[in-house]
C-alpha positions in Angstrom: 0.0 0.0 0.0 1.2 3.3 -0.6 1.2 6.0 1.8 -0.5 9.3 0.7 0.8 12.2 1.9 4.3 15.2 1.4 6.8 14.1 4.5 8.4 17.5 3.8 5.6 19.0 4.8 4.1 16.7 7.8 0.9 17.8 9.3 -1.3 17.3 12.0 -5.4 16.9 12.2 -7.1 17.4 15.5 -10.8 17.1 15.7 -12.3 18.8 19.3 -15.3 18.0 21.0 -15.5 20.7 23.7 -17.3 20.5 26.6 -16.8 22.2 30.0 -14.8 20.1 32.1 -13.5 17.7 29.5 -12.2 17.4 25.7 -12.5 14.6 23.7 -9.8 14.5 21.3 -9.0 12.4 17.9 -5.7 13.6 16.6 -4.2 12.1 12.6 -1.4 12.8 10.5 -1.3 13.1 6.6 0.0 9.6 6.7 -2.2 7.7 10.1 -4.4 8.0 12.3 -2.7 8.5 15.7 -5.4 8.5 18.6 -8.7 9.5 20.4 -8.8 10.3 23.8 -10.4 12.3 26.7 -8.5 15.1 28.3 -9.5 17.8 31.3 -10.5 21.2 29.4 -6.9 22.6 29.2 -5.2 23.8 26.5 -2.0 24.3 27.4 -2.3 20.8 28.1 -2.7 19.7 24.6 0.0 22.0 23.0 2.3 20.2 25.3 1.3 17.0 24.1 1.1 17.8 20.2 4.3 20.1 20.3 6.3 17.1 21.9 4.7 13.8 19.9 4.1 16.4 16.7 7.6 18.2 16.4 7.7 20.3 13.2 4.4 19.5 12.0 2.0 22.0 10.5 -1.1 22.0 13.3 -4.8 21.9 12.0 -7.4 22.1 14.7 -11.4 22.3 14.5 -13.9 22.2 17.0 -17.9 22.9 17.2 -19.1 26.5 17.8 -21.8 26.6 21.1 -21.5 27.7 24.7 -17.4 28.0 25.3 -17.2 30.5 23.0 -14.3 31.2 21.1 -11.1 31.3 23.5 -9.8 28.3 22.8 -9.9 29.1 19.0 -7.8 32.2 20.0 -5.3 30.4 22.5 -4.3 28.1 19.8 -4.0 31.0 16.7 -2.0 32.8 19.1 0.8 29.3 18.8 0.7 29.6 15.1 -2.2 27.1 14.9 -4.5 26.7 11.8 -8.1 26.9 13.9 -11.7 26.5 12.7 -14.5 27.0 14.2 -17.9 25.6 12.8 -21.4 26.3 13.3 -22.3 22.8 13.9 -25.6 22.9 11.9 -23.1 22.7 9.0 -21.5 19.6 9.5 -22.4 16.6 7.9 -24.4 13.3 9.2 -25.3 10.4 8.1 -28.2 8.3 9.7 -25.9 6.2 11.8 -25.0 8.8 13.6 -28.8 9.3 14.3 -28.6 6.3 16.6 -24.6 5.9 17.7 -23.5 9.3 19.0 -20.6 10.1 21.6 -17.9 12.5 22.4 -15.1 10.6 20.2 -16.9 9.9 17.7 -17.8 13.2 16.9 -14.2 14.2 17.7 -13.4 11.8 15.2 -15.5 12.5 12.4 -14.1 16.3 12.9 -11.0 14.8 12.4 -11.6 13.5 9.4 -13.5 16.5 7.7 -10.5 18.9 8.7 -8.3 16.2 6.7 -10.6 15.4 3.6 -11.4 19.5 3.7 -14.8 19.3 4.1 -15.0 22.3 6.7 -16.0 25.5 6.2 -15.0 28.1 9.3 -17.3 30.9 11.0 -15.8 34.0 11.8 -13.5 34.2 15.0 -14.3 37.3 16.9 -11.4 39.3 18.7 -11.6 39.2 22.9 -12.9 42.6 22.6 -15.5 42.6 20.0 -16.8 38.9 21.6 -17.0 40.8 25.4 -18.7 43.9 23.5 -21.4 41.2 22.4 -21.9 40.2 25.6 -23.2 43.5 26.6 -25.4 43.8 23.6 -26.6 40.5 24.2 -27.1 41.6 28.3 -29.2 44.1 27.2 -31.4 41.9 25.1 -31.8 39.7 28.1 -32.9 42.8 30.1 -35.4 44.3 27.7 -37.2 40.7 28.2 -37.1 41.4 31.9 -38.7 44.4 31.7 -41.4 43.1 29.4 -42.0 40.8 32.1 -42.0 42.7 35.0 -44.7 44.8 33.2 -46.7 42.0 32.5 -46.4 41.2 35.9 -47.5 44.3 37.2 -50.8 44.0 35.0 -51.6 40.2 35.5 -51.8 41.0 39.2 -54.3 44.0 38.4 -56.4 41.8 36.2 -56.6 39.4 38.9 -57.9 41.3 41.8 -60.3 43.4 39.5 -58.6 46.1 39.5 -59.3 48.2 36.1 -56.3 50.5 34.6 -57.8 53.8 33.7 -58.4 54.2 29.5 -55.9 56.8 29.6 -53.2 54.6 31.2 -53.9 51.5 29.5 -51.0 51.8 26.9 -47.7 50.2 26.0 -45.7 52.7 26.9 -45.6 53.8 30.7 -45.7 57.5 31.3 -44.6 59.0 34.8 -48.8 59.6 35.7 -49.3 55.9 35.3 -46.6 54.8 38.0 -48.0 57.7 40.3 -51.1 55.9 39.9 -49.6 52.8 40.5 -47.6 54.2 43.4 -50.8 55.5 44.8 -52.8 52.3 44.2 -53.9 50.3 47.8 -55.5 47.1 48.1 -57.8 45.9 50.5 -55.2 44.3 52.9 -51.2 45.4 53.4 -50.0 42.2 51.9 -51.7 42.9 48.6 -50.4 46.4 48.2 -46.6 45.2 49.3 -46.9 42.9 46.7 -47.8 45.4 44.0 -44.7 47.7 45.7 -42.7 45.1 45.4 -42.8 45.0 41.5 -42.7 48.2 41.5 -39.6 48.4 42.6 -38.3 45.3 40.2 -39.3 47.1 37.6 -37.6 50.4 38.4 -34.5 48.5 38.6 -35.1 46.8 35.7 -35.4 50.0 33.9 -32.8 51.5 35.0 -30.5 48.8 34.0 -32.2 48.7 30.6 -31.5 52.6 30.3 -27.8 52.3 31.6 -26.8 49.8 29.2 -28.1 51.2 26.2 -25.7 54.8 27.3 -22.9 52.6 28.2 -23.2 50.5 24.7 -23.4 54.4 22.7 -20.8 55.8 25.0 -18.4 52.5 23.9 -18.8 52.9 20.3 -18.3 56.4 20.8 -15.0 56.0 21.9 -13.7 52.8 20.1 -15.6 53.1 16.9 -16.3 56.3 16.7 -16.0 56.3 12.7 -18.3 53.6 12.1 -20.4 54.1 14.7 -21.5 57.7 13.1 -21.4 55.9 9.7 -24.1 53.9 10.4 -26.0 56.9 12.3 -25.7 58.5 9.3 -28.3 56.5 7.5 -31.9 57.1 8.0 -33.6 54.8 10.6 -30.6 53.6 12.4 -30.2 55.7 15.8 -27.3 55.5 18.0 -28.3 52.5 19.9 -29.1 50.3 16.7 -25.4 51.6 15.2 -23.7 50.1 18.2 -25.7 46.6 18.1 -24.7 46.5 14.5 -20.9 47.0 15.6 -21.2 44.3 19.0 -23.5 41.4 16.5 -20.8 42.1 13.6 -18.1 42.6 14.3 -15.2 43.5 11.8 -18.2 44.4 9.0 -15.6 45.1 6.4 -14.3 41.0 6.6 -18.2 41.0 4.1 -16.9 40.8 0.7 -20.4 41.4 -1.3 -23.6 42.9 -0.1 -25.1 39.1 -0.2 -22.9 37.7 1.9 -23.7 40.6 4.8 -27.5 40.2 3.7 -27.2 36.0 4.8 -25.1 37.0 7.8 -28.0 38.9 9.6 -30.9 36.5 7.6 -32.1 38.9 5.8 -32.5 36.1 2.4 -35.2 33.7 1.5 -34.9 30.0 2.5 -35.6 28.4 -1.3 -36.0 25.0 -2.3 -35.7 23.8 -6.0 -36.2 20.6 -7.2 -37.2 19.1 -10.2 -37.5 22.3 -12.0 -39.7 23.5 -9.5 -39.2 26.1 -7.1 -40.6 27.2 -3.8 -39.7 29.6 -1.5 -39.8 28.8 2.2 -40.0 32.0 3.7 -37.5 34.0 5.1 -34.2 32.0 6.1 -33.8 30.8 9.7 -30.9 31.0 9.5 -29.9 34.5 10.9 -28.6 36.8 13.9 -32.1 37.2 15.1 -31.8 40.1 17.8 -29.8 42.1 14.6 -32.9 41.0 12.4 -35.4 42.3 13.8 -34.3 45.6 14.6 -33.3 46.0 11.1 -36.8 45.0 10.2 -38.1 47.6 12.8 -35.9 50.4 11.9 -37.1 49.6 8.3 -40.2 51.2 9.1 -38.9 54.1 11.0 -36.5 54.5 7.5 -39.8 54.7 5.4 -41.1 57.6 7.3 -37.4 59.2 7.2 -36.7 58.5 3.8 -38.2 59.6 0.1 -36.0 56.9 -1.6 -37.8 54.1 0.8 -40.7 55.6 0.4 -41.1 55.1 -3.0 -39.4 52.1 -2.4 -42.4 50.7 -0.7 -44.9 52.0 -2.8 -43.1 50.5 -5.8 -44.2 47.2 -3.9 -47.3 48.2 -2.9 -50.3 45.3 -3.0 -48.3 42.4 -1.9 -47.9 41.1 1.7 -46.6 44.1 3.7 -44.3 41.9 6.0 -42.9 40.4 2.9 -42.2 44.4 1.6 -40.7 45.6 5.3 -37.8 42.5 4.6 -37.4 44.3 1.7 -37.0 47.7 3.1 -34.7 45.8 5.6 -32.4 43.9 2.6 -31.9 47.5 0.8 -31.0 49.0 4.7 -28.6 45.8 5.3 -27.0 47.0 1.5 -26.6 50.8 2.8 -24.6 49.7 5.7 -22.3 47.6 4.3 -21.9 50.1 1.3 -21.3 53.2 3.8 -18.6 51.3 6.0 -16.3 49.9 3.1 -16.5 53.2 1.1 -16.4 55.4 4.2 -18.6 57.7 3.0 -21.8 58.4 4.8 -25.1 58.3 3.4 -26.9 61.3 2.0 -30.4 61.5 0.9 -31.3 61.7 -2.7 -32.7 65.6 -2.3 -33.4 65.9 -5.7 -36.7 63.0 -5.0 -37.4 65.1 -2.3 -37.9 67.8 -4.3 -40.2 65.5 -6.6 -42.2 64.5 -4.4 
């Protein structure tokens, strides 16, 4: 048999499945397959053990994107490592691994993949831009809070029969409507500490969700202060959205075409075609779905900003109007991309103003 592989160029496959604790680990060569094996959840550990057995090899290593996030990826680079990172939607499975699945064997089949070159990498973000995320993403957790606690606040009202004057009963809480609130007493003390009590959740809750949002602006202000007034430069983004944009993508310039930013955020139809026939199957689910849907709401504020949108969505007037907002939303997702890698910030067409 005749061995496959360049000996002046040796190189190394690993294949990680990462959990907390533990990694399972199936490490091959161009030439064999040297091992699986479990190992405590230290990477230093495993250089050690590669840079000793593996001396003067070329290291590939790959492991599944999910909740450890990306510092081993970034421990590893920083040795001269090749590293991918996967979304592991994307790797492929057969139906036995329906029914036979277990650490090494999905360290294994990683293995192989990285080897055959069957991988395609997601994007590795920098410490910085991954910790910015995590206040983005804080502060998506806390607008759900306050939701809550407001819904909270109202449940208990429905419950004891106690009616929220017409002009109070609205989505957004004005000052009167907590005074009313503040002022409200039930029938026994432990009803009305109760009601006090959210109250004061969701005053802290609200605070937070205020704070975050100024600390978020007041960050981008400082460390992206060009792109960040980029983006607030086009209608319909405000300074909050701008710095979401900038914590969900990153480096927005790594986007080589306006399609490939478009499917980053999921702002492309799912299609299916077969046969010669075609179907679309809505909007894809793939997506950054906290940057989606504030694109898709800012669409409408850019509609009312905008004359160019507006015709825009009069041009597609008649068909289903959330199918037209994605719309509005693709042609936004184009302007941002378009304004950051020219540098140049949007202006609005005045001459259509003037038209219309």
């Amino acid at each position: 048999m005749q061995l496959q592989g360049n000996t002046h160029n040796p190189k190394v496959y690993i294949g990680l499945d990462i959990h907390k604790r533990s990694w399972s680990v199936s490490i091959q060569t161009d030439l064999f397959f040297h091992k699986t094996y479990s190992m405590p959840a230290k990477p230093n550990d495993l250089f050690e053990y590669v840079d000793k057995t593996f001396p003067g090899h070329n290291v590939q290593m790959v492991y599944e994107a999910g909740g450890c996030g990306f510092h081993t990826a970034r421990f590893f680079l920083n040795l001269g490592w090749d590293v991918l990172v996967v979304n592991p939607a994307d790797i492929k499975k057969g139906d036995k691994e329906r029914y036979q699945k277990t650490d090494s064997i999905d360290s294994k089949n990683l293995s192989n993949f990285l080897k055959r070159g069957d991988l395609k990498g997601i994007y590795i973000p920098t410490e910085e831009q991954e910790q910015f995320l995590s206040l983005a993403r804080h502060r998506s957790q806390v607008t759900k809070k306050l939701r809550q606690t407001k819904c909270h606040i109202k449940s208990m009202l429905l419950y004891h029969g106690v009616g929220i004057p017409d002009e109070f009963d609205k989505p957004n809480w004005t000052v009167s409507f907590l005074d009313w609130l503040d002022s409200l007493r039930f029938s026994t003390s432990s009803g009305t500490l109760s009601l006090q009590g959210k109250l004061r959740m969701y005053r802290f809750v609200k605070a937070e969700y205020l704070e975050i949002a100024n600390q978020m602006r007041s960050y981008c202000r400082k460390e992206h202060k060009k792109d960040y007034n980029l983006l607030r430069s086009i209608p319909g983004i405000g300074g909050y959205l701008a710095s979401v944009i900038i914590a969900e993508c990153g480096d927005i310039r790594r986007f080589n075409t306006e399609g490939q930013f478009a499917s980053f955020i999921g702002l492309v139809p799912g299609i299916y075609n077969s046969g010669g026939s075609e179907s679309c199957l809505g909007i894809t689910p793939r997506s950054r779905g906290q940057l989606r849907s504030y694109l898709i709401e800012a669409a409408w504020i850019a509609i009312r900003k905008d004359p160019e949108m507006q015709a825009y969505y009069r041009k597609h007037q008649g068909k289903n109007v959330k199918n037209i907002i994605v719309k509005v939303a693709h042609k936004m997702s184009r302007r941002i991309l378009s304004v950051i890698k020219t540098e140049t910030p949007y202006q609005v067409n005045k001459n259509l103003v003037l038209e219309q």
